[in-house]
ZAMARGU-4260 file (C-alpha; in steps of 0.2 Angstrom, whole numbers, plus 5000, padded with zeros to 4 digits):
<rodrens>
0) 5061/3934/5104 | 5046/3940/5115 | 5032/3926/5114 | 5019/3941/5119 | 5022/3960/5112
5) 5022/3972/5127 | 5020/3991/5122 | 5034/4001/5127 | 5035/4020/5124 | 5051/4028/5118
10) 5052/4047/5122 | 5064/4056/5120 | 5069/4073/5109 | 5084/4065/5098 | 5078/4057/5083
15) 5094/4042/5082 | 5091/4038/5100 | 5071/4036/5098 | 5076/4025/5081 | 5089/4014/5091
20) 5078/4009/5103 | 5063/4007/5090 | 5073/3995/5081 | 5081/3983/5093 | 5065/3983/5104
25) 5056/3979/5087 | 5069/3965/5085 | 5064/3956/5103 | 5046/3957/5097 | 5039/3972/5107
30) 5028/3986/5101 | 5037/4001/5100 | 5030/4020/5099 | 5039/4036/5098 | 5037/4053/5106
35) 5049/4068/5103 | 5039/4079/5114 | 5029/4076/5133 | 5014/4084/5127 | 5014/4068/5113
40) 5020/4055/5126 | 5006/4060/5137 | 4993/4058/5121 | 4997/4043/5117 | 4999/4036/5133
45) 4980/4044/5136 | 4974/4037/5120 | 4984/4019/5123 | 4990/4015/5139 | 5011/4006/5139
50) 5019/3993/5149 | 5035/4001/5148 | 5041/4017/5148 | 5058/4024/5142 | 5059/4043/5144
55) 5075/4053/5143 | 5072/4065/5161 | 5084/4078/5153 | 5073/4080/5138 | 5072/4096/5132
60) 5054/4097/5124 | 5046/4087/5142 | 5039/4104/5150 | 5020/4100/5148 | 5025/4085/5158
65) 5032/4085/5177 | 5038/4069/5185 | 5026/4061/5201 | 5031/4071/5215 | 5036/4088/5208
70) 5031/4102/5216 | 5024/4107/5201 | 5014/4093/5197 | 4998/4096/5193 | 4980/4086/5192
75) 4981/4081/5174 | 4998/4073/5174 | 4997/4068/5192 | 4996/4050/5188 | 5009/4048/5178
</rodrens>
C-alpha cells in the first residue's frame, strides 16, 4: 500500500480498461480519475493538476488534445 496518495489520471475511450486500472490503482492507495475523452482529461487536469498520467495515444476520442511536439500543437495544450 502507498503510505501517500499520488493522483494519477486514467484516460482512455474503453470503459473495462479505465475500470481496471481504477481499481488496482485504488488498491495500492492512489487517487484515481477517469477520462473517456481528451477534452475531459484536459479539464480535469486544468481544474486538478496529476502526478501521473496513463493515456492510451491511440484513443479515439483524444483529438482536442495533441501530444508535446506535434505539429499541430497549439498554445492551449502546449504544455501538456
Amino acid at each position: 500500500m502507498v503510505a501517500f496518495s499520488k493522483r494519477v489520471l486514467v484516460v482512455d475511450d474503453e470503459p473495462i480498461v479505465c475500470d481496471s486500472y481504477q481499481r488496482v490503482l485504488r488498491e495500492e492507495g492512489y487517487n484515481v480519475s477517469v477520462a473517456t475523452t481528451g477534452r475531459d482529461a484536459l479539464e480535469q487536469c486544468r481544474s486538478s493538476p496529476v502526478d501521473v498520467m496513463l493515456l492510451d495515444l491511440k484513443c479515439r476520442t483524444l483529438m482536442a488534445w495533441k501530444s508535446p511536439g506535434s505539429s499541430s500543437s497549439n498554445s492551449r495544450t502546449s504544455r501538456w
